[in-house]
N, CA, C and O atoms as a DFTB+ gen file, in Angstrom:
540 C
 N C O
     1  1      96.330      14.380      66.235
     2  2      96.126      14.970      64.923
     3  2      95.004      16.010      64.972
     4  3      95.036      17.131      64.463
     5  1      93.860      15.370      65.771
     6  2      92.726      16.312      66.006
     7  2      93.056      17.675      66.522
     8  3      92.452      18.666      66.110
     9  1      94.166      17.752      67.570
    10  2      94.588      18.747      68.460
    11  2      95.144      19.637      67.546
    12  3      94.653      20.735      67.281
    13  1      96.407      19.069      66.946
    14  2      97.238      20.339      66.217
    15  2      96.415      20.860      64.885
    16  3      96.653      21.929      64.323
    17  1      95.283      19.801      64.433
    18  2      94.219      21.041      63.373
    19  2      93.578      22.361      64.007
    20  3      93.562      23.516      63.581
    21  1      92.926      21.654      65.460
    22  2      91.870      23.075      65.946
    23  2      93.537      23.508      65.956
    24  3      93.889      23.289      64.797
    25  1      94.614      23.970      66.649
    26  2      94.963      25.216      66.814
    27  2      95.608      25.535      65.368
    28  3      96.149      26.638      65.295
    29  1      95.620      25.134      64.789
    30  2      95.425      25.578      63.263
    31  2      94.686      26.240      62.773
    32  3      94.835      27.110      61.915
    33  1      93.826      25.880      63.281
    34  2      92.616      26.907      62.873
    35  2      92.070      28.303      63.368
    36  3      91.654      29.334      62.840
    37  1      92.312      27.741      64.855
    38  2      92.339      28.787      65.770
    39  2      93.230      30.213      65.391
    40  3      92.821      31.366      65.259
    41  1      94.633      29.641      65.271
    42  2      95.079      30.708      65.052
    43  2      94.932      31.418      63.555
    44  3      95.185      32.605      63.348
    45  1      94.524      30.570      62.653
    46  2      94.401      31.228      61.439
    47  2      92.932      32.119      61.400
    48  3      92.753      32.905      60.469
    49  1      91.950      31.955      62.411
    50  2      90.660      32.637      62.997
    51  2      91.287      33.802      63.372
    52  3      90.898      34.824      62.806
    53  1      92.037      33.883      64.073
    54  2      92.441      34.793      65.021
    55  2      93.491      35.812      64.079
    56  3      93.547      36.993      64.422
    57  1      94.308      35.361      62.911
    58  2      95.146      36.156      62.493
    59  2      93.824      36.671      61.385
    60  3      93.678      37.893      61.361
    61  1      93.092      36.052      60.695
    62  2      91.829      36.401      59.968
    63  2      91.383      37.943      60.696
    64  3      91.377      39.050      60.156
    65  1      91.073      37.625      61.912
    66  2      90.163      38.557      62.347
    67  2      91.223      39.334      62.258
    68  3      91.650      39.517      61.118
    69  1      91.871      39.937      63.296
    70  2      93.083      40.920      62.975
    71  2      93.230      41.389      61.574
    72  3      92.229      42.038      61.270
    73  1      94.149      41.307      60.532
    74  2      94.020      41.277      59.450
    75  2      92.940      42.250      58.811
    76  3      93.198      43.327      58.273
    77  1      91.739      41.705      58.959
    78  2      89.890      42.104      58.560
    79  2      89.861      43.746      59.532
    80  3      89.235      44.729      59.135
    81  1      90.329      43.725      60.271
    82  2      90.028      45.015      60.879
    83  2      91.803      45.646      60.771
    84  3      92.243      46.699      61.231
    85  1      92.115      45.184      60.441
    86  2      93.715      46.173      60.108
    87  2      93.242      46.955      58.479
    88  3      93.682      47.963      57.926
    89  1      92.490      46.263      58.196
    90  2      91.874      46.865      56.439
    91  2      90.995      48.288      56.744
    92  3      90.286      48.455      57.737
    93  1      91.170      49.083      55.861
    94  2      90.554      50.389      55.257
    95  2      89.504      50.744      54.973
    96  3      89.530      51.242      53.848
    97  1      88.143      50.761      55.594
    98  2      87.034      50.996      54.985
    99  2      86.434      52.241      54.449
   100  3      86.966      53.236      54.940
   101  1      85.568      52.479      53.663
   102  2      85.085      52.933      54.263
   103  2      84.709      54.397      55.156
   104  3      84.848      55.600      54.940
   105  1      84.320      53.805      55.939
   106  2      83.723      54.232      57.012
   107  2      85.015      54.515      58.097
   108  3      84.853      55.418      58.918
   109  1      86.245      53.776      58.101
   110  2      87.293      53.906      58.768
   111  2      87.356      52.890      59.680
   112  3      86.611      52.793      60.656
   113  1      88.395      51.990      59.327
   114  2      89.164      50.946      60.260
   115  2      90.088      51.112      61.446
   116  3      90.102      52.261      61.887
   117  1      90.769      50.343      61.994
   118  2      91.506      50.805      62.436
   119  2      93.015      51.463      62.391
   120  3      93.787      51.815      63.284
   121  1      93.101      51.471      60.769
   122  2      94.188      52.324      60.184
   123  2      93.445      53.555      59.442
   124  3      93.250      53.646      58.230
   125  1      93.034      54.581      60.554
   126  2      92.266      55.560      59.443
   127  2      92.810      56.741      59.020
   128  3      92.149      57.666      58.548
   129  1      94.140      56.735      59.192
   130  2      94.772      58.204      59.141
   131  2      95.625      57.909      57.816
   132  3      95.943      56.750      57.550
   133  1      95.934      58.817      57.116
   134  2      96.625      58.356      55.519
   135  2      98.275      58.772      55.721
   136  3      98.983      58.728      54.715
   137  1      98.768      59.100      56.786
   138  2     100.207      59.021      57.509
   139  2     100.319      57.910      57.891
   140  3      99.336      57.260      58.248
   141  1     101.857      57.309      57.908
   142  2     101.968      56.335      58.830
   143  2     102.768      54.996      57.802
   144  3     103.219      55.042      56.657
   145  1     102.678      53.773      58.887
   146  2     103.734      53.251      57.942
   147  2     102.882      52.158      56.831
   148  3     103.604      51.456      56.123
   149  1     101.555      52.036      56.702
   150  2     100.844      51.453      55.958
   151  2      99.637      52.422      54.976
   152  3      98.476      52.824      55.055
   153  1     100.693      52.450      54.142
   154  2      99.006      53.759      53.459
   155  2      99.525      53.191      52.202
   156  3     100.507      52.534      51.859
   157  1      98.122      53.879      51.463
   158  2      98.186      53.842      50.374
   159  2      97.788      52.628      49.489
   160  3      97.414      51.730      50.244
   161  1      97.715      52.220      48.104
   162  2      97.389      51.468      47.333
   163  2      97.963      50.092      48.170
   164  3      97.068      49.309      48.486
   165  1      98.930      49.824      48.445
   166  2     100.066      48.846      48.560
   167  2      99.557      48.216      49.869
   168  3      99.533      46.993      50.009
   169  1      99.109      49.159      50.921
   170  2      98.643      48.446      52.189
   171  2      96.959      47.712      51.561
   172  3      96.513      46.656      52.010
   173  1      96.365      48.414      50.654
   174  2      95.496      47.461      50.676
   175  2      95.507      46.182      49.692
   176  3      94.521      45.469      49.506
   177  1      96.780      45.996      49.085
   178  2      96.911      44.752      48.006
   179  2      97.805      43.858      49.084
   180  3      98.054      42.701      48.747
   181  1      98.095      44.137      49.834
   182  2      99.033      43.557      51.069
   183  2      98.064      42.267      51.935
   184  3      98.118      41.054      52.135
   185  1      97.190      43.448      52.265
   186  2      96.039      42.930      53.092
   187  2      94.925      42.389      52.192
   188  3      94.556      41.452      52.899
   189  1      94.406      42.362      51.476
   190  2      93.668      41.553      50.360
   191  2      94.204      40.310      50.292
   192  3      93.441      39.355      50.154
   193  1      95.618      40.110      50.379
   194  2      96.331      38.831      49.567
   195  2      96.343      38.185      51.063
   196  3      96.028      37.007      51.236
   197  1      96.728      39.035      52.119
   198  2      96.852      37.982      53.433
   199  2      95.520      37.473      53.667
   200  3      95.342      36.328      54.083
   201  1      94.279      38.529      53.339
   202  2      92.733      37.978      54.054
   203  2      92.720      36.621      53.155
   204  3      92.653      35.568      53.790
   205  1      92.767      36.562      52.026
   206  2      92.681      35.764      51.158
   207  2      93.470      34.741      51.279
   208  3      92.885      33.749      50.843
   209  1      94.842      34.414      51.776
   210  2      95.830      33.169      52.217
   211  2      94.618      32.805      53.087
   212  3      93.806      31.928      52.793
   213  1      94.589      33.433      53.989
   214  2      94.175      33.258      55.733
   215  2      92.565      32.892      55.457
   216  3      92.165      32.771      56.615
   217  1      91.711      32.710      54.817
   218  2      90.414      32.326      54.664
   219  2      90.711      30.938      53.375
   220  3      89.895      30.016      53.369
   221  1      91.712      30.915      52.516
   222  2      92.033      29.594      51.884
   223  2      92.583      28.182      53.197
   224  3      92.470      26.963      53.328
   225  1      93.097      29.171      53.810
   226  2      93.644      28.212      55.111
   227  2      92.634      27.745      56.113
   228  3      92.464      26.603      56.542
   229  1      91.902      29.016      56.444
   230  2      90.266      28.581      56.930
   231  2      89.846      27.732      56.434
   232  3      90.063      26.673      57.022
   233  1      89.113      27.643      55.263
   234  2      88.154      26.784      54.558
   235  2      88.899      25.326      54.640
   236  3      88.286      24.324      55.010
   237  1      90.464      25.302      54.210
   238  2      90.627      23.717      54.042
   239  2      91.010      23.193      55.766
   240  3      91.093      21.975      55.921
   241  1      91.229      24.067      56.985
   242  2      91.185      23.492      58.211
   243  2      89.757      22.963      58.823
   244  3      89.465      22.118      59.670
   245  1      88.805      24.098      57.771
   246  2      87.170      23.762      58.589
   247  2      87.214      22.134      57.909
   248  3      86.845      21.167      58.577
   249  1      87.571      22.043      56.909
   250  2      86.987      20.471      55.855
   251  2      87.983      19.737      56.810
   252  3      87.421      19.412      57.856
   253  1      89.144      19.425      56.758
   254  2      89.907      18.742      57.690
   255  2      89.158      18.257      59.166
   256  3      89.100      17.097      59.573
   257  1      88.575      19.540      59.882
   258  2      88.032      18.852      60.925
   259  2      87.058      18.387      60.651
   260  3      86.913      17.268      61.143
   261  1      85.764      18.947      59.691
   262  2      84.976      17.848      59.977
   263  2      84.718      16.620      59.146
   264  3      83.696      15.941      59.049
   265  1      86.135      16.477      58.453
   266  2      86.784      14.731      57.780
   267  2      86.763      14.061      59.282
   268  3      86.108      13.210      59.884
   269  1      87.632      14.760      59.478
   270  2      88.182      13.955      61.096
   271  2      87.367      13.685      61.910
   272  3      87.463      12.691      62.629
   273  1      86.263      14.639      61.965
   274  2      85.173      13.989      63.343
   275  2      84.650      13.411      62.582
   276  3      84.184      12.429      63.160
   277  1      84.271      13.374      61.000
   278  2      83.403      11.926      60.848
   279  2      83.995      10.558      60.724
   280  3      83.154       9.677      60.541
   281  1      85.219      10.178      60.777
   282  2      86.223       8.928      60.935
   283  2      85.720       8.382      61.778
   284  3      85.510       7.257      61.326
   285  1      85.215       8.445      63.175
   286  2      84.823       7.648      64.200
   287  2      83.502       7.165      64.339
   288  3      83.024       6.644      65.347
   289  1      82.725       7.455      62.829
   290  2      81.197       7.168      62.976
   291  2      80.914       6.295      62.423
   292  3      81.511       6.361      61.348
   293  1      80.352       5.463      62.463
   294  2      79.461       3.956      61.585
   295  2      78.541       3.908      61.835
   296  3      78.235       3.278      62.847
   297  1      77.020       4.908      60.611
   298  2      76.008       5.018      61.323
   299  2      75.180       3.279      60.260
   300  3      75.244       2.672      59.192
   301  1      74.469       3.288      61.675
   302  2      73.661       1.659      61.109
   303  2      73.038       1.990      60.075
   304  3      72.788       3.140      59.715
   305  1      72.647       0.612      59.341
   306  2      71.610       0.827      57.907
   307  2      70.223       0.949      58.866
   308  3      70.241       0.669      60.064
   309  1      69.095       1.380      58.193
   310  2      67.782       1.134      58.501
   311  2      67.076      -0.170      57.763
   312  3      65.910      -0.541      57.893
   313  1      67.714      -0.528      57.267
   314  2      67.136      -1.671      56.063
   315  2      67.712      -2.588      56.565
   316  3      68.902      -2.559      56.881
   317  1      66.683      -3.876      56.766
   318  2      67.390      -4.824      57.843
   319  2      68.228      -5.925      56.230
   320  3      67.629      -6.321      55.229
   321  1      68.972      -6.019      56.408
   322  2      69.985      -6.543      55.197
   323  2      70.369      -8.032      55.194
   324  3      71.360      -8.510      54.641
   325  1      69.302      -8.783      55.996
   326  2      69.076     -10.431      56.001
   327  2      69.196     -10.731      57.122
   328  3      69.307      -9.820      57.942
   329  1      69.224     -12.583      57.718
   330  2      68.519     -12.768      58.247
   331  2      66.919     -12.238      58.807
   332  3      66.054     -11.608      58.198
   333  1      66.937     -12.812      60.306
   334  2      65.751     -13.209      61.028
   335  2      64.636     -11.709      60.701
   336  3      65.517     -10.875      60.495
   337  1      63.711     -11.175      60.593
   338  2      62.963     -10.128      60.945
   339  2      62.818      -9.898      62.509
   340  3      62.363     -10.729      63.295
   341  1      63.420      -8.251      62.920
   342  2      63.863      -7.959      63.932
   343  2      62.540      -8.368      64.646
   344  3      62.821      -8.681      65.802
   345  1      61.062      -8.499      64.375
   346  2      60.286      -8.295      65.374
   347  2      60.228      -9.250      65.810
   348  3      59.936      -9.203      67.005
   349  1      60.466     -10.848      65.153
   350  2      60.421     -12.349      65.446
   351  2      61.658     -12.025      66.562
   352  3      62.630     -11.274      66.477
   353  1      61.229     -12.852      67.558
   354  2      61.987     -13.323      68.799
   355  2      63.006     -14.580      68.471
   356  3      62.447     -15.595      68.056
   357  1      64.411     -14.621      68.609
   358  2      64.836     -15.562      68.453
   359  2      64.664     -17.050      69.118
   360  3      64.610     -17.254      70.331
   361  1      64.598     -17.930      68.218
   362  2      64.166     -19.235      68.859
   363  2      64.782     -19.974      70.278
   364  3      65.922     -20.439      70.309
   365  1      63.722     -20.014      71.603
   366  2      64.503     -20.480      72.609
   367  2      64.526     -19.555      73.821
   368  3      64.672     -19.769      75.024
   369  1      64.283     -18.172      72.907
   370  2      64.054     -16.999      74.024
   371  2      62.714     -17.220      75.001
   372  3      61.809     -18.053      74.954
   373  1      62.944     -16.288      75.759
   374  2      61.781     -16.230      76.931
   375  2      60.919     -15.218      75.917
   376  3      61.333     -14.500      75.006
   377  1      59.359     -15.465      76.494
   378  2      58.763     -14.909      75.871
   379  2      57.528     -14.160      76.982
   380  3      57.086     -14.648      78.022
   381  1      57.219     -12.970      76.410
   382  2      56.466     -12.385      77.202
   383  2      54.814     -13.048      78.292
   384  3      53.669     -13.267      77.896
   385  1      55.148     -13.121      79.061
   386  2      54.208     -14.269      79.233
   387  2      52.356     -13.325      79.363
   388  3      52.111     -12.220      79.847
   389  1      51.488     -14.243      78.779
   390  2      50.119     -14.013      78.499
   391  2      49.207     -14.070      79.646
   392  3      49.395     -14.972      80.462
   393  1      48.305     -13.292      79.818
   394  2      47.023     -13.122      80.738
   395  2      46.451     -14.592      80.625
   396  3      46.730     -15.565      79.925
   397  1      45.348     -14.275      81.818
   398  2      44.544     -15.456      81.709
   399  2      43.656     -15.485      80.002
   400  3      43.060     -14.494      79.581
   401  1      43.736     -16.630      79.331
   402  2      42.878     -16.696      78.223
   403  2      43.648     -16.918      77.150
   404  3      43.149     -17.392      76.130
   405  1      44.702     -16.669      77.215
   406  2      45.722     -15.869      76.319
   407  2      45.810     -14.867      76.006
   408  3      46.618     -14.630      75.108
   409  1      45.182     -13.988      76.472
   410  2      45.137     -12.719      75.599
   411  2      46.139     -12.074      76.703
   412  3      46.550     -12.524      77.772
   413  1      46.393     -10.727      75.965
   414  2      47.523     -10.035      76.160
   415  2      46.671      -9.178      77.347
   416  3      45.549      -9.556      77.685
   417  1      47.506      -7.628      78.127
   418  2      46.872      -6.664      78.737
   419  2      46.559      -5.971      78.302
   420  3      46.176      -5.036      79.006
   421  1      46.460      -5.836      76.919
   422  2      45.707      -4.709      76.483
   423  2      44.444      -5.143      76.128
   424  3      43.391      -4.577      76.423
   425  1      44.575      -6.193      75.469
   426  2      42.986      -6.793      75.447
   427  2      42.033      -7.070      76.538
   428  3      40.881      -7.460      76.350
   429  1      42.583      -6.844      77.709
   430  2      42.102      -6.902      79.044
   431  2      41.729      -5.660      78.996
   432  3      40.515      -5.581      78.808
   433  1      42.306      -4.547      79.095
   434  2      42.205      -3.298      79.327
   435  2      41.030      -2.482      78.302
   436  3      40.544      -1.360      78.443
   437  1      40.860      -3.218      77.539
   438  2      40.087      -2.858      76.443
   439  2      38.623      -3.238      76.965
   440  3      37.697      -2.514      77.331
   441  1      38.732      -4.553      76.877
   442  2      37.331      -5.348      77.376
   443  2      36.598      -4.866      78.699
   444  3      35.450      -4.426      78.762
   445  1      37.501      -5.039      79.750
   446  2      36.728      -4.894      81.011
   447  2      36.945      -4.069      81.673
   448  3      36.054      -3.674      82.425
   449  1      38.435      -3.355      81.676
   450  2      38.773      -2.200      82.454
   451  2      39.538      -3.205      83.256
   452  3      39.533      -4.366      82.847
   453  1      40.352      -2.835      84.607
   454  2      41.101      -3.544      85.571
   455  2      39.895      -4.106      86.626
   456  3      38.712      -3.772      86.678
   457  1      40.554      -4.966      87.346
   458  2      39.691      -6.006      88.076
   459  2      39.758      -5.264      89.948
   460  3      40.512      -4.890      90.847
   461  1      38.431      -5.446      89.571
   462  2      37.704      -4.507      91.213
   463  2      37.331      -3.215      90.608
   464  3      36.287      -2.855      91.151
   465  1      37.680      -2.434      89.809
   466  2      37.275      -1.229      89.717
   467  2      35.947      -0.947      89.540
   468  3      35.177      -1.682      88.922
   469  1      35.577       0.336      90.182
   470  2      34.169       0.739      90.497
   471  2      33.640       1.764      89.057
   472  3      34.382       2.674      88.688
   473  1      32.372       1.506      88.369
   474  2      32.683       2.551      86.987
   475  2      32.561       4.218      87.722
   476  3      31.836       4.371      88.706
   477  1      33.045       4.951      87.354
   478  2      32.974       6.234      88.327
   479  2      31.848       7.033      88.006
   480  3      31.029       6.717      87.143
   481  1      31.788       8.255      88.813
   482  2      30.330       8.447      89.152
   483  2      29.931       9.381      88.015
   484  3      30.809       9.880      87.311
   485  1      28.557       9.653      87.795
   486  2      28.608      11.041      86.622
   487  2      28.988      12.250      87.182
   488  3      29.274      12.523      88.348
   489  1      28.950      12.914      86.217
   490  2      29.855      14.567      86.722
   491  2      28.717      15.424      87.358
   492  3      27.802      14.667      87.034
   493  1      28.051      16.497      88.060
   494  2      27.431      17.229      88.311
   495  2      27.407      17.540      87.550
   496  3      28.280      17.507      86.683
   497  1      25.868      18.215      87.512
   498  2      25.128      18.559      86.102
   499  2      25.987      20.344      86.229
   500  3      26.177      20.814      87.351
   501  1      26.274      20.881      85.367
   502  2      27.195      22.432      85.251
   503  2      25.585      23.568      85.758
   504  3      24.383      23.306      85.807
   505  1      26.191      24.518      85.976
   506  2      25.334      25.290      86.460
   507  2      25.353      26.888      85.472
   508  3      24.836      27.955      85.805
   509  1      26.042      26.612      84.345
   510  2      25.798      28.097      83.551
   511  2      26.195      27.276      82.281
   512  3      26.382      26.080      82.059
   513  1      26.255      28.608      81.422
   514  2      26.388      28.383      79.915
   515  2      27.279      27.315      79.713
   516  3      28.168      27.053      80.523
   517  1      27.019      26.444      78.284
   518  2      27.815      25.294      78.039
   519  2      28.550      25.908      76.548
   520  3      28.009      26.732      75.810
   521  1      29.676      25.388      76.363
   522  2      30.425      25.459      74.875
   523  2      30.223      24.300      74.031
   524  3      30.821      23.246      74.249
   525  1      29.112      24.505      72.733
   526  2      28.975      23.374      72.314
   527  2      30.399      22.565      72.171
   528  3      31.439      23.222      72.173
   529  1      30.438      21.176      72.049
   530  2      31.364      19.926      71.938
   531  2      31.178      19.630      70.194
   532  3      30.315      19.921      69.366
   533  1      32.212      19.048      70.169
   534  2      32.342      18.713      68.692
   535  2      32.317      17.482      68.866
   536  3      32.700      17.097      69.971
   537  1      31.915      16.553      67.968
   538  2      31.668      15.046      68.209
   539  2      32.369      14.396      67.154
   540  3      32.361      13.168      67.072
């Protein structure tokens, strides 16, 4: 179904465009000579009425496809809509297991820094102009 809309569309793009430049501007289209077998009042009520089929046909093939690509979507709620609260772990699960103390690694990381580390050294004192620091 998806298939035979795009070339539905496609070709009604394609007879659109044609059409749009078979029209009179202007400035001169590609019918610019007033001989020939399209002149006059009549070629442009001709072509008005086809641009106009051919862009009614546009508009309801563009809505068609994108009906159709949204059919295959089920986007989730954000609002958890009952039961458990997602952050509670269900009962029975494994659970992240705790540092010495209980405390977690970040509370480690906070407190003491990692274990063996040396505190590092100060920086050399700079040897020219400084940019004050904002504090």
């Amino acid at each position: 179904m998806l298939t035979v809309v795009i070339v539905i569309h496609l070709m009604l793009v394609l007879a659109m465009i044609g059409v749009v430049l078979l029209q009179k501007s202007e400035g001169g289209g590609l019918i610019s000579s007033t001989s020939g077998f399209m002149t006059g009042r009549g070629t442009g009520n001709v072509l008005t009425r086809t641009t106009a089929l051919l862009a009614v046909g546009f508009f309801i093939t563009s809505l068609a496809l994108s009906w159709l690509a949204g059919l295959g979507r089920h986007p989730a709620s954000l609002i958890n809509s009952g039961g458990a609260p997602v952050s509670q772990p269900a009962p029975g699960a494994p659970q992240a297991p705790l540092s010495e103390g209980g405390h977690g690694i970040l509370d480690q990381l906070r407190s003491k820094g990692p274990a063996g580390a040396t505190p590092p050294a100060p920086s050399p004192a700079p040897s020219g102009p400084q940019v004050p620091q904002s504090q």
